[in-house]
VEXMARSE-488661 format. One record per residue (C-alpha): x, y, z. Coordinates in pm, whole numbers, padded with zeros to 5 digits. Each point is the difference from the previous one (the first is absolute). Last residue first. Example, Ala and Ser with C-alpha at 12.3 -4.5 7.8 and 13.67 -1.06 7.14 Angstrom:
<<01367; -00106; 00714>>
<<-00137; -00344; 00066>>
END
This chain:
<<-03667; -00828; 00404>>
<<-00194; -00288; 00067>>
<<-00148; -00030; 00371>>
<<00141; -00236; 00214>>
<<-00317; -00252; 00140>>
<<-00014; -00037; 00354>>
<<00056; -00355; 00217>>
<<-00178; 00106; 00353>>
<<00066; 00040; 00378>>
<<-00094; 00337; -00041>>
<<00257; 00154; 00202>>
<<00274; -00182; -00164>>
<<-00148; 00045; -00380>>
<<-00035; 00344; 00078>>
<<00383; 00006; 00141>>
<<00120; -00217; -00287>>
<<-00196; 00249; -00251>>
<<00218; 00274; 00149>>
<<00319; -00189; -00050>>
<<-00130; -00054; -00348>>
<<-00046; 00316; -00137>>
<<00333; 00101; 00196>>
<<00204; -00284; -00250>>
<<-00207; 00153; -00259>>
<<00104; 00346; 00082>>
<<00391; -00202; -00009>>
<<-00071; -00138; -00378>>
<<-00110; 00389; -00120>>
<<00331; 00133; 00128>>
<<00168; -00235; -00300>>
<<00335; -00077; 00170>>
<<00335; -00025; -00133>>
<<-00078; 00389; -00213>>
<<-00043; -00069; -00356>>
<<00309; 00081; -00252>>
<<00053; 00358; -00065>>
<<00366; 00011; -00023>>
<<00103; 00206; 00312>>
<<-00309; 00002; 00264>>
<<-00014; -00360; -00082>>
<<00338; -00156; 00015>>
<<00045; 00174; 00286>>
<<-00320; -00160; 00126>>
<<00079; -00342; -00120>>
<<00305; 00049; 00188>>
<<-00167; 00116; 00317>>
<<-00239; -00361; 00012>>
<<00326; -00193; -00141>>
<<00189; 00061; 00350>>
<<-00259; -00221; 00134>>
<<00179; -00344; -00229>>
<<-00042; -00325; 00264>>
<<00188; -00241; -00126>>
<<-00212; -00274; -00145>>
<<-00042; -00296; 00188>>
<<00203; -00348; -00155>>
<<-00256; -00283; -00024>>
<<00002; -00243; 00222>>
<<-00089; -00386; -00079>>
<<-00321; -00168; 00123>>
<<-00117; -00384; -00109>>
<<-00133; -00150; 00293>>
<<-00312; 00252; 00052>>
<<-00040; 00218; -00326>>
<<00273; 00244; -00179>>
<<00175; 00327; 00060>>
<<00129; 00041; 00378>>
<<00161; 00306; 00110>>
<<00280; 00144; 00031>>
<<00141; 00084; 00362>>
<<00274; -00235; 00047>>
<<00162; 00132; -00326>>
<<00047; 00335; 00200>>
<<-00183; 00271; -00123>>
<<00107; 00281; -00220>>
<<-00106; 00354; -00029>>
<<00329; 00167; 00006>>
<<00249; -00296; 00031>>
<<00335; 00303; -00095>>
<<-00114; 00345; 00072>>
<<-00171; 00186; -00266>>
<<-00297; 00016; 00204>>
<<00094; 00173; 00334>>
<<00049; -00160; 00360>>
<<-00067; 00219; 00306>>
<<-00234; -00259; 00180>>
<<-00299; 00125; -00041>>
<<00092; -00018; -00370>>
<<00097; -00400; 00035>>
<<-00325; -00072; 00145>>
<<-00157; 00150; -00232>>
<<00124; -00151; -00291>>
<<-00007; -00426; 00130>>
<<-00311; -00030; -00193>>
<<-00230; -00216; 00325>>
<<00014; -00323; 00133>>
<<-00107; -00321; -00167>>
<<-00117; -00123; -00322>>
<<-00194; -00238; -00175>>
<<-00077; -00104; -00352>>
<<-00321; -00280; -00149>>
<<00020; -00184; -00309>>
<<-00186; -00137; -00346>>
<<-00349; 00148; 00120>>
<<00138; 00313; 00170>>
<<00022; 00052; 00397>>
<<00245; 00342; 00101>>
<<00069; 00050; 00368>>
<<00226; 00291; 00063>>
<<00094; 00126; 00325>>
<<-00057; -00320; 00169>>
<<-00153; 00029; 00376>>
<<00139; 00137; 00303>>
<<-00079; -00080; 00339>>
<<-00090; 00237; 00274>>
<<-00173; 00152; -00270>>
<<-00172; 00325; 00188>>
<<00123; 00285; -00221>>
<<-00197; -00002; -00317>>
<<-00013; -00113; -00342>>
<<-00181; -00348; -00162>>
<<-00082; -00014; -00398>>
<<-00208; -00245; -00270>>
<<00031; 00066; -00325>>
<<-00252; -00221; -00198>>
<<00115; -00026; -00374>>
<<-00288; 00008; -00239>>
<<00110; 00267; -00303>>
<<-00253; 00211; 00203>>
<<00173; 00017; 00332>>
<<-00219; -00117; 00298>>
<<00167; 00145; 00286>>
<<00041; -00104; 00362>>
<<00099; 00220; 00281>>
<<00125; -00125; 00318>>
<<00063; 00266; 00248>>
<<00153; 00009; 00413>>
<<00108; 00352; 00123>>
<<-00282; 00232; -00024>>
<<00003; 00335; 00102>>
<<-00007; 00148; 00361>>
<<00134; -00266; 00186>>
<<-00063; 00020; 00370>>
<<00001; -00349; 00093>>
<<00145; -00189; -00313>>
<<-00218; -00200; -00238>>
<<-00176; 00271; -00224>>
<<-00102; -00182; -00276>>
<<-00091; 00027; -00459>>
<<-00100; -00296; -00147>>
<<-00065; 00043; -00409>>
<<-00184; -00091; -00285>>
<<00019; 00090; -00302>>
<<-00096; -00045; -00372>>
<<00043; 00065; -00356>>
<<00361; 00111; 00032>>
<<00253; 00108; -00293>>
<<00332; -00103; -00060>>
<<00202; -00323; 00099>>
<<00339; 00110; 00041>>
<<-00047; 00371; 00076>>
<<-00331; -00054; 00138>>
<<00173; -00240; 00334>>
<<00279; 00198; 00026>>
<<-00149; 00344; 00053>>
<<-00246; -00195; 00295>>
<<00297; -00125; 00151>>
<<00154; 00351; -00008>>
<<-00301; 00209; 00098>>
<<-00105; -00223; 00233>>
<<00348; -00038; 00234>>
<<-00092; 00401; 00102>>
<<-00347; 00019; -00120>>
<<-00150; -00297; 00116>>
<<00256; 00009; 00315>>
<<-00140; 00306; 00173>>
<<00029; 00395; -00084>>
<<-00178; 00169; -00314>>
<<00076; 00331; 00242>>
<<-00327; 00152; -00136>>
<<-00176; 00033; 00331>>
<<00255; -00097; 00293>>
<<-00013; -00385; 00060>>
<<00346; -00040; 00077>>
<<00208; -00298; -00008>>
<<00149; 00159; -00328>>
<<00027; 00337; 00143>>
<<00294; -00122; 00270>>
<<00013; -00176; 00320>>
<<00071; -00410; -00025>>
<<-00302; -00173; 00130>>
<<00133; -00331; 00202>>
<<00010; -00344; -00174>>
<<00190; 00088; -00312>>
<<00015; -00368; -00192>>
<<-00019; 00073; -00345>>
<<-00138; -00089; -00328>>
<<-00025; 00112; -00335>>
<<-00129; -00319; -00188>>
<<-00076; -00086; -00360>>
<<-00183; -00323; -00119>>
<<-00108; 00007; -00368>>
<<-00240; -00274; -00114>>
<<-00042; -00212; -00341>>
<<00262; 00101; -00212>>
<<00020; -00174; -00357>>
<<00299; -00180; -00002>>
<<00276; 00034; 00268>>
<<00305; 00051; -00223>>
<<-00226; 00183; -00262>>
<<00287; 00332; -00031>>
<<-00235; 00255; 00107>>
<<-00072; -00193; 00309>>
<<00303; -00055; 00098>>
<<00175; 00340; -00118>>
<<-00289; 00173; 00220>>
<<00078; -00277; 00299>>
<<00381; 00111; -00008>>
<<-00019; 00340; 00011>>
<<-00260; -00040; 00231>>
<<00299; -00142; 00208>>
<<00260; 00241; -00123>>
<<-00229; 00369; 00121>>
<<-00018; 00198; -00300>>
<<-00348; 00002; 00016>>
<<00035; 00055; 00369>>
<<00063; 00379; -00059>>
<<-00360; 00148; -00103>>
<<00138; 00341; 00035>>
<<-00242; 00199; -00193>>
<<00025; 00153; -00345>>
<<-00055; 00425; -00093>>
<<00117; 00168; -00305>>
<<-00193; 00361; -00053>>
<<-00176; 00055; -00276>>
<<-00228; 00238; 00190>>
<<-00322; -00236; -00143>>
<<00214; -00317; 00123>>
<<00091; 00134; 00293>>
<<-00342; 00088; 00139>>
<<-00171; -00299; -00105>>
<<00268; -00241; 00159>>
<<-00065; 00273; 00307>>
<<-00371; -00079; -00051>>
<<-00046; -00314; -00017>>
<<00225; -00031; 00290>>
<<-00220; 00212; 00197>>
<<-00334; -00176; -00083>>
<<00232; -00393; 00121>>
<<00040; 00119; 00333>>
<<00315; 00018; 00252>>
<<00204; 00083; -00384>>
<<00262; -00110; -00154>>
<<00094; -00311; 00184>>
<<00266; 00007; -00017>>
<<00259; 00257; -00040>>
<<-00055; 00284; -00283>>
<<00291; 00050; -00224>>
<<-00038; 00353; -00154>>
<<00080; 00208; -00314>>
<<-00007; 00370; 00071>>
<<-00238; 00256; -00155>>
<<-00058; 00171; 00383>>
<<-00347; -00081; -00053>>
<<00089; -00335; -00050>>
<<00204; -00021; 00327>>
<<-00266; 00173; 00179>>
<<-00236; -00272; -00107>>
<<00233; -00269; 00105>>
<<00057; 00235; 00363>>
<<-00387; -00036; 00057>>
<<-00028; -00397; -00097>>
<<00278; -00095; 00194>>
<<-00070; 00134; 00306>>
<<-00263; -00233; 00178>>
<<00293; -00261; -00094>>
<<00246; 00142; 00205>>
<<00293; 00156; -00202>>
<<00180; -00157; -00295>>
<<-00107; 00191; -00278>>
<<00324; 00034; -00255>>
<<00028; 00356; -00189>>
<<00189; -00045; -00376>>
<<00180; 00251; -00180>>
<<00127; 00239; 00282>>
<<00132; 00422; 00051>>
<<-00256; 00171; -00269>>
<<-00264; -00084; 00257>>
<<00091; 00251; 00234>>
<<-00268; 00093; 00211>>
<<-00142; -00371; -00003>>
<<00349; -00113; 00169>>
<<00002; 00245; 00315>>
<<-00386; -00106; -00026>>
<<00050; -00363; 00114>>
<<00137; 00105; 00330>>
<<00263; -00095; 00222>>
<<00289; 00036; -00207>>
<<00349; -00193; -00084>>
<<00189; 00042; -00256>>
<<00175; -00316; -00150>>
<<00367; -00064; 00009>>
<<00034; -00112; 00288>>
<<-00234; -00258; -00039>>
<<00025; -00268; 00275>>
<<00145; 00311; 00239>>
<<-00247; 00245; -00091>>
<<-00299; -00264; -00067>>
<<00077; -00097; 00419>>
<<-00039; 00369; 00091>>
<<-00334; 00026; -00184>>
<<-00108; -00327; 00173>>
<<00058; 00156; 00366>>
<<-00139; 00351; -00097>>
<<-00330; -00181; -00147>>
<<-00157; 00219; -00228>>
<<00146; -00152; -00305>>
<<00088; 00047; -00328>>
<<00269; -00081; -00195>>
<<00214; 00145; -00271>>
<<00208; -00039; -00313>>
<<-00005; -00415; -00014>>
<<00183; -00017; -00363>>
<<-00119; -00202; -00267>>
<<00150; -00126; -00316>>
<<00150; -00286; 00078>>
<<-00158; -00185; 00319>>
<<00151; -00016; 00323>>
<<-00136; 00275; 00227>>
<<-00348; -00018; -00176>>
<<00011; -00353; 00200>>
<<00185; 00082; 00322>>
<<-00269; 00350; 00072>>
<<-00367; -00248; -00152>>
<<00082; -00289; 00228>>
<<00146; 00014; 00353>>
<<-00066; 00370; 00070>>
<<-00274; 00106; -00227>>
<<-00215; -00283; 00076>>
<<00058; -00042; 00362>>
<<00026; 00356; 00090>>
<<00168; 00234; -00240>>
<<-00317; 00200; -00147>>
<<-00018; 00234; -00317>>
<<00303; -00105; -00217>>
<<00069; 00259; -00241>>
<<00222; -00123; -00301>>
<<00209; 00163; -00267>>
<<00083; -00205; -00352>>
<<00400; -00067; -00040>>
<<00116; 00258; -00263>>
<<00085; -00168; -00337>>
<<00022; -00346; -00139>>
<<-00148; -00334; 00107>>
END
């Protein structure tokens, strides 16, 4: 990639911003992490030493009043936020990277996609655990025919977090999108239509099973995809015991996996793609391709998140489509708020067509 790396605003450096949006746009070609924003004093002093060479602010309008000064604005505050500074982003004329999921409601994503598209304004969504190596994996699977004609998608999320961490996404505050639907939700739920496409029907269990939670913690959701394929999914934070990450059954063979994409780990941990094993797993942790007595592994995919920032780079310089249709994650919220109707109803619903 030639000329002057592309400018970015990150706006948030809590979980997302710290550990996976800052390292990422940090190490790909052709973009340059210009400034962050935070209100936190205590988070905008840890930015200035992992990113000295960023500016740091603590407000998203030192960056609005001079617009002229970034290429690209990345959304990686609270979730009840994301919609507002998007909007202001577009209004602004800057390209932005929206984390998931796009919206706490599926009227406002509509409209931001709306928004940017009639301003002209690039905008995609961090959907991340596409690029995760195990789904990876299952999407060259299936594509490929090793496991026939695919009868039923198992996907799981889980986690075993016994006491109520504090933070917005164990909160129940009005528009915070908090709890694990939309938290684990949005990515199982991202998976599930990107491999198999569009959903007839749902149906959905939605809990509260600690004392004192606030938002739910314990979901199954279960879609009826059109092409057939039943995608069946499990997220929350009471599995004392976890189950496969991946359980794939086809008519000619079935594939299973353990444990989660080694990526985030490693970023929490200081490591940085480029580094040598990036995104690999240990040939003890492949998984299983075949039926009962006759199983071999099958290599995982290494994990590949730095592709997410160079698709957009790649984008915002030679026109090519953004890594992320914004249109896929509103349905990913369409159907996180059918799961809840479907939850409180105690009822299979119809999805309607778009």
């Amino acid at each position: 990639m030639t000329g002057e790396p592309l400018r970015v605003g990150l706006l948030g450096y809590g979980t997302a911003g710290r550990f996976f949006h800052a390292p990422l746009i940090a190490a790909t070609d052709g973009l340059r992490l210009d400034a962050v924003v935070t209100r936190d004093a205590e988070r905008r002093a840890q930015a200035a030493t992992e990113h000295p060479d960023a500016r740091v602010v603590d407000d998203a309008e030192r960056l609005w009043s001079d617009t002229d000064a970034l290429d690209l604005v990345v959304v990686a505050a609270p979730n009840r936020q994301h919609v507002p500074l998007a909007r202001a982003a577009v209004a602004a004329g800057l390209p932005v990277v929206v984390d998931k999921p796009v919206a706490p409601d599926a009227g406002q994503g509509r409209a931001l996609v709306a928004e940017a598209a009639a301003a002209g304004v690039p905008l995609t969504v961090f959907q991340n655990r596409r690029w995760d190596g195990d789904y990876r994996t299952v999407r060259r699977l299936v594509q490929g025919g090793d496991l026939g004609r695919v009868l039923r998608f198992e996907s799981r999320f889980e986690r075993w977090r016994p006491a109520i961490k504090p933070g917005w996404r164990e909160s129940a505050a009005p528009g915070g999108a908090g709890g694990a639907l939309f938290d684990l939700g949005a990515h199982l739920v991202d998976q599930a239509v990107h491999l198999f496409g569009p959903v007839e029907h749902l149906y959905a269990e939605v809990d509260r099973r600690r004392a004192g939670a606030e938002v739910d913690d314990d979901a199954f959701v279960a879609l009826t995809h059109t092409c057939g394929v039943r995608s069946h999914l499990w997220m929350g934070a009471v599995t004392a015991q976890l189950g496969p990450r991946f359980r794939v059954l086809g008519d000619r063979a079935a594939y299973t996996s353990w444990g989660l994409d080694p990526q985030e780990a490693s970023l929490r941990a200081g490591r940085r793609p480029g580094e040598p094993g990036w995104g690999e797993v240990d040939p003890d942790r492949y998984g299983r391709l075949g039926a009962d007595g006759d199983l071999r592994a099958v290599p995982t995919e290494a994990g590949r998140y730095p592709d997410f920032y160079a698709g957009v780079a790649a984008a915002l310089r030679d026109g090519t489509p953004m890594p992320v249709d914004p249109a896929d994650a509103v349905t990913v919220v369409e159907l996180i708020e059918l799961a809840h109707s479907s939850a409180a109803q105690g009822v299979i619903l119809p999805v309607p067509p778009v």
